[in-house]
N, CA, C and O of each residue as an XYZ file, in Angstrom:
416
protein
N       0.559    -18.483      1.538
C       1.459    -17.806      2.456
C       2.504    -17.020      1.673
O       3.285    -17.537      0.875
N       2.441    -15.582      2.005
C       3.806    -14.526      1.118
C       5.381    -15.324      1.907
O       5.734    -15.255      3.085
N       5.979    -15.953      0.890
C       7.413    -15.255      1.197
C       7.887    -14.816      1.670
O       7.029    -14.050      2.109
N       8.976    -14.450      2.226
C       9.863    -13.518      2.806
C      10.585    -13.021      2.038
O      10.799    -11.810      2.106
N      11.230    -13.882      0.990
C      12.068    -13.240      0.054
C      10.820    -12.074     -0.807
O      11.256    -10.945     -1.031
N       9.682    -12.308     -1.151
C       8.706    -11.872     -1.523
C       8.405    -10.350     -0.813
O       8.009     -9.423     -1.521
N       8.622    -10.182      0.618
C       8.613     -9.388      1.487
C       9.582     -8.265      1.353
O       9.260     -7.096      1.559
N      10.592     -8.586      1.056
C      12.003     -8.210      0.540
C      12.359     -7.296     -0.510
O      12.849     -6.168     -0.557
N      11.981     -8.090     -1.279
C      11.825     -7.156     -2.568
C      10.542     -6.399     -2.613
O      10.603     -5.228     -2.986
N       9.734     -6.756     -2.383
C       8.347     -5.566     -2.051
C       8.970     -3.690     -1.399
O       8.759     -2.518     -1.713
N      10.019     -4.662     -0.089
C      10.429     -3.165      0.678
C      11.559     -2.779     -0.082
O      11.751     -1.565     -0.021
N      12.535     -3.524     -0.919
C      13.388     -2.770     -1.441
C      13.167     -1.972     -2.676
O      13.886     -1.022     -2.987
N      11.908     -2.486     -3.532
C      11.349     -1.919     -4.823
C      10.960     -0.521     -4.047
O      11.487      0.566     -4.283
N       9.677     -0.830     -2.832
C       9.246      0.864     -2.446
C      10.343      1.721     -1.972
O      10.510      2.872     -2.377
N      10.955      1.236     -1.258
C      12.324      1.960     -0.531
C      12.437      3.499     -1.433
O      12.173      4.675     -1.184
N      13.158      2.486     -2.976
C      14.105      3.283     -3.996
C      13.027      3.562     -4.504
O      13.232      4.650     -5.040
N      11.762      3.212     -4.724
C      10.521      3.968     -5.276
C      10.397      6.120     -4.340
O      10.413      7.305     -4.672
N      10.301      5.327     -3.259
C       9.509      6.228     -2.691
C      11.464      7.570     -2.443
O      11.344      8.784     -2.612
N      12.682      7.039     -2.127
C      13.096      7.855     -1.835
C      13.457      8.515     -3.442
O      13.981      9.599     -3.186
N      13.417      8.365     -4.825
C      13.586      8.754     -5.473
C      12.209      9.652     -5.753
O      12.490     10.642     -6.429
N      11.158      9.590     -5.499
C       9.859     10.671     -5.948
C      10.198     11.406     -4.638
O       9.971     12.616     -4.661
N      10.670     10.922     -3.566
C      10.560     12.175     -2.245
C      11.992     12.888     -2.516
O      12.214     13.983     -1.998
N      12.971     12.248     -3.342
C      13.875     13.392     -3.687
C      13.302     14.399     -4.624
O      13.930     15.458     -4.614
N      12.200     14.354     -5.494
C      12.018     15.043     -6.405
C      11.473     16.012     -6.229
O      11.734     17.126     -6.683
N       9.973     15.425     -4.983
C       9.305     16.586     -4.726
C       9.431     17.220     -3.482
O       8.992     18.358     -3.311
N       9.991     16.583     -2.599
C      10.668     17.084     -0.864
C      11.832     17.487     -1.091
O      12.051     18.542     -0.495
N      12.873     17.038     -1.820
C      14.160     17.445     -1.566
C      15.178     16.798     -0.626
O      14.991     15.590     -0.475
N      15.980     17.204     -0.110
C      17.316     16.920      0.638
C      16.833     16.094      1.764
O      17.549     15.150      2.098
N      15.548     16.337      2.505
C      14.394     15.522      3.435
C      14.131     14.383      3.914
O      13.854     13.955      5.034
N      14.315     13.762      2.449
C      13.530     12.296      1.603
C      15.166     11.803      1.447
O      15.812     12.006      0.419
N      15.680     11.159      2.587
C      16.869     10.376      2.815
C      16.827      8.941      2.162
O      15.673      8.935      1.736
N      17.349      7.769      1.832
C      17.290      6.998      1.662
C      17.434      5.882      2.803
O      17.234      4.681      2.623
N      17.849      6.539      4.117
C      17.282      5.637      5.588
C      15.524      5.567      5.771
O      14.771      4.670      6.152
N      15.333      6.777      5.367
C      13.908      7.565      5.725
C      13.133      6.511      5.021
O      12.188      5.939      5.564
N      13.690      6.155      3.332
C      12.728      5.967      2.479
C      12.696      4.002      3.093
O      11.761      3.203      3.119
N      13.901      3.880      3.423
C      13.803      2.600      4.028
C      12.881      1.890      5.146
O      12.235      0.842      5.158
N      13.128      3.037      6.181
C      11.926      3.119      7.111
C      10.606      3.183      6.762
O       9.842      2.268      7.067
N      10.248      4.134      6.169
C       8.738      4.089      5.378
C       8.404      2.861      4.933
O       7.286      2.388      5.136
N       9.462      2.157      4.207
C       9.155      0.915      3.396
C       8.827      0.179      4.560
O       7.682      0.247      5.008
N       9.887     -0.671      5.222
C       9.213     -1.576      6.501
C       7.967     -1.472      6.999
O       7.048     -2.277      6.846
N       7.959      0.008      7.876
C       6.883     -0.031      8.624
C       5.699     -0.077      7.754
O       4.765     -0.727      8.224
N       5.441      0.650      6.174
C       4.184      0.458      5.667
C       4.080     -0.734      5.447
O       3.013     -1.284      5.717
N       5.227     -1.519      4.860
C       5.114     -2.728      4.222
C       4.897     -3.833      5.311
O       4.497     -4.821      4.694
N       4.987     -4.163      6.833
C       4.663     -4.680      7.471
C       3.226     -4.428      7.773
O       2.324     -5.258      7.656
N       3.081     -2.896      8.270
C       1.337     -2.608      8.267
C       0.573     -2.404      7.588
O      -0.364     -1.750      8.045
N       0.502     -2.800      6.202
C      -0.175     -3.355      4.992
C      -0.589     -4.634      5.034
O      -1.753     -4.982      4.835
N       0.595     -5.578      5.363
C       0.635     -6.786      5.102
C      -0.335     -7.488      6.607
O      -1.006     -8.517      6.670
N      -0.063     -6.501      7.608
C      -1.084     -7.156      8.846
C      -2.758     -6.088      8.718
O      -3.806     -6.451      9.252
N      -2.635     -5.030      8.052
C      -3.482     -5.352      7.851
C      -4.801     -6.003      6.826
O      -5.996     -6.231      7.009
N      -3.815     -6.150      5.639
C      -4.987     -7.016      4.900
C      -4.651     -8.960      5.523
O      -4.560     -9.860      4.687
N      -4.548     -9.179      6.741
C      -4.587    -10.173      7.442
C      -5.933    -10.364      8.091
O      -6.694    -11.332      8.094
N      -6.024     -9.009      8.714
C      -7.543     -9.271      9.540
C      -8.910     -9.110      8.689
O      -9.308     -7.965      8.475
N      -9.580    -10.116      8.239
C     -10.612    -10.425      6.851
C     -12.332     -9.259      7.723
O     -13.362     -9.099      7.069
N     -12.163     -8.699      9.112
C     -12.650     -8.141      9.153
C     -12.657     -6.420      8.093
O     -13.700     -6.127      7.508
N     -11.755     -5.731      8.020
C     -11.205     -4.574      8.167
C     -11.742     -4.951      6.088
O     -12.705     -4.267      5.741
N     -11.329     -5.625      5.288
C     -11.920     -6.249      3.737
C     -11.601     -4.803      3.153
O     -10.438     -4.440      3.333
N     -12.215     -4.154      2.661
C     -11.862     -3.480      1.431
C     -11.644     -1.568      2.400
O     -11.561     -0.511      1.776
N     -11.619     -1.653      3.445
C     -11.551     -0.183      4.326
C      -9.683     -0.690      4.467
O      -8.725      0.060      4.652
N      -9.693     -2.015      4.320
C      -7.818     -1.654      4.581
C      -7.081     -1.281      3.535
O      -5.860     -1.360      3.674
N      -7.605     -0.807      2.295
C      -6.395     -0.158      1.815
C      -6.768      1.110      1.852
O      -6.142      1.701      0.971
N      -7.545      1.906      2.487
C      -7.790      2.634      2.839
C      -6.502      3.462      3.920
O      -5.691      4.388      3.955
N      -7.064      2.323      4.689
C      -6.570      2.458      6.022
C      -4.903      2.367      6.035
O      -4.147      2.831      6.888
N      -4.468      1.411      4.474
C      -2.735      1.699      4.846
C      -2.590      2.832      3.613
O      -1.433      3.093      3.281
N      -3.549      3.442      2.992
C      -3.124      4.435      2.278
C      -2.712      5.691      3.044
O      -1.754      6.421      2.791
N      -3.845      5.841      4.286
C      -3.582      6.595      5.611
C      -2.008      6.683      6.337
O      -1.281      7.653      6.551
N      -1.847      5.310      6.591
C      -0.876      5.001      7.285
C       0.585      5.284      6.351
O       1.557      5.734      6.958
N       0.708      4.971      4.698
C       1.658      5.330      4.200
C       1.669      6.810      3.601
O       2.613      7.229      2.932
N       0.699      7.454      3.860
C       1.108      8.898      4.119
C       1.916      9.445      5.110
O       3.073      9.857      5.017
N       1.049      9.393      6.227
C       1.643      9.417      7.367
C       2.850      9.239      7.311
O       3.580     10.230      7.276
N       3.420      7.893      7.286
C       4.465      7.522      7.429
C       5.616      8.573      6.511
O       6.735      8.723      7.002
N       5.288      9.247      5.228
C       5.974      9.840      4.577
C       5.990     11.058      4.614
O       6.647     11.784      3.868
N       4.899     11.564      5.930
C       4.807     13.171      6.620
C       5.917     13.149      7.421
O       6.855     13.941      7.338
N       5.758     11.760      8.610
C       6.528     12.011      9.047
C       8.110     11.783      9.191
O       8.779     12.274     10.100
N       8.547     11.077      8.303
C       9.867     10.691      8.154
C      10.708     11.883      7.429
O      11.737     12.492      7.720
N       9.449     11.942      5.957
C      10.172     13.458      4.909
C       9.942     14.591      5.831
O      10.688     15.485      5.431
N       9.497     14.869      6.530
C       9.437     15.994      7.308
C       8.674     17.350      6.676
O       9.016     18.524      6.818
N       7.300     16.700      5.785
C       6.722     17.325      4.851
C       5.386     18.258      5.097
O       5.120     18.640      6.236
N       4.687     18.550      4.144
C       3.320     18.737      4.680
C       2.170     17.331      4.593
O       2.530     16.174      4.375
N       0.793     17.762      4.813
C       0.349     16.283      3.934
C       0.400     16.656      2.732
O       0.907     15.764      2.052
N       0.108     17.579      2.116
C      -0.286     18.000      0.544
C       1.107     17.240      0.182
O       0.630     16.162     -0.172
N       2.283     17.115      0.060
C       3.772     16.853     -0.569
C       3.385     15.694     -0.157
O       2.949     15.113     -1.151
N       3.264     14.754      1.137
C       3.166     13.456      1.425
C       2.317     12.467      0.265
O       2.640     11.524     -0.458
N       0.995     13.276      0.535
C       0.054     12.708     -0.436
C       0.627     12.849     -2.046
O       0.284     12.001     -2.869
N       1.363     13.781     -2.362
C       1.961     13.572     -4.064
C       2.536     12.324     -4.005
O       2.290     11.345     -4.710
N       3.245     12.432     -3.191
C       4.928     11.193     -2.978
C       3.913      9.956     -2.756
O       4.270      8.817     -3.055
N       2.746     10.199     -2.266
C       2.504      8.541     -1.576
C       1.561      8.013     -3.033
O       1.343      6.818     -3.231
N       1.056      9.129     -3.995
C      -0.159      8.634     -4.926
C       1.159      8.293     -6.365
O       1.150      7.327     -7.127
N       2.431      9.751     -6.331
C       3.484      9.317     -7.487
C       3.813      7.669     -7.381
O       3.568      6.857     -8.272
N       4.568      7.303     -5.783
C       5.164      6.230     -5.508
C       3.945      5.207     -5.988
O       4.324      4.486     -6.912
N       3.168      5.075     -5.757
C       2.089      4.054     -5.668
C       1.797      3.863     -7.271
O       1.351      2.806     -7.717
N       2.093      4.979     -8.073
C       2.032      4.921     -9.562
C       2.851      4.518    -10.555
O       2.805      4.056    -11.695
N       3.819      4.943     -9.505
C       5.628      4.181    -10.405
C       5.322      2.727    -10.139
O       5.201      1.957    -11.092
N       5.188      2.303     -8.873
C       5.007      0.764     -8.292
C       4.315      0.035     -9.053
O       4.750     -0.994     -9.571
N       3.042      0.527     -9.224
C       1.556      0.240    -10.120
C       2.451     -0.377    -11.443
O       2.299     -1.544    -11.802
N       3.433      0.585    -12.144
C       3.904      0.377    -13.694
C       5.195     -0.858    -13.171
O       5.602     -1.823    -13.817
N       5.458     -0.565    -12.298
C       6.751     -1.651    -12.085
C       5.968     -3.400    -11.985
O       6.286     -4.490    -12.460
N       4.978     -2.978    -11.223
C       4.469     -4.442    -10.641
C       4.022     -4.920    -12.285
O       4.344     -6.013    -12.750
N       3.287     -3.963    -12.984
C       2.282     -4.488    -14.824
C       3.879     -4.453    -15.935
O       3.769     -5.037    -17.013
N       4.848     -3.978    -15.705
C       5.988     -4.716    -16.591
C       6.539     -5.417    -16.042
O       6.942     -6.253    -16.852
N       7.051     -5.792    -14.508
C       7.709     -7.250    -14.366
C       6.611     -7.773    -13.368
O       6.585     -7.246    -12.256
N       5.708     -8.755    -13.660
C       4.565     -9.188    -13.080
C       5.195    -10.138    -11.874
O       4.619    -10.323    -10.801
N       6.163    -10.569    -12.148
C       7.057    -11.653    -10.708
C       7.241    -11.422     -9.914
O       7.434    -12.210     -8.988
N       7.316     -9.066     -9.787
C       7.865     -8.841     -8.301
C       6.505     -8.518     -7.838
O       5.623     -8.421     -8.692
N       6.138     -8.286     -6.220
C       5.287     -8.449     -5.398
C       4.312     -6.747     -5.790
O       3.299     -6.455     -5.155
């Protein structure tokens, strides 16, 4: 069973992940409420969906979808800018999670 505190730091690592690459490549857009929001809602609909053991290896698919989205529509972007921000963020995260292996 994940944590909550576990939960926590997951959304506060992407938060400042994602609003610092959507300041870089969106601009003034990519708020740090925005980047907060993104975090929750992906980070809740990630977490339900690698719950349902039907959906198996199409759900990270399916929240790679969903955390685009989510960063079209909050940054107020195109997809082409969404998809940078969602593959950068996911790459910074990638290096954060392989040097401190403790956070989520």
């Amino acid at each position: 069973m994940v944590g909550i505190t576990e939960i926590v730091l997951e959304i506060i690592v992407a938060a400042i992940v994602l609003w610092l690459v959507g300041r870089w490549l969106v601009g003034k857009a990519a708020s740090i409420i925005h980047a907060i929001w993104i975090a929750v809602l992906g980070v809740i609909i990630a977490r339900i969906i690698g719950l349902i053991p039907v959906i198996g290896e199409i759900g990270g698919i399916i929240s790679l979808i969903v955390w685009v989205y989510l960063i079209k529509r909050f940054f107020a972007t195109s997809w082409m800018k969404a998809l940078i921000v969602g593959i950068v963020a996911a790459i910074v995260l990638y290096i954060i999670h392989f040097l401190l292996p403790s956070l989520p």
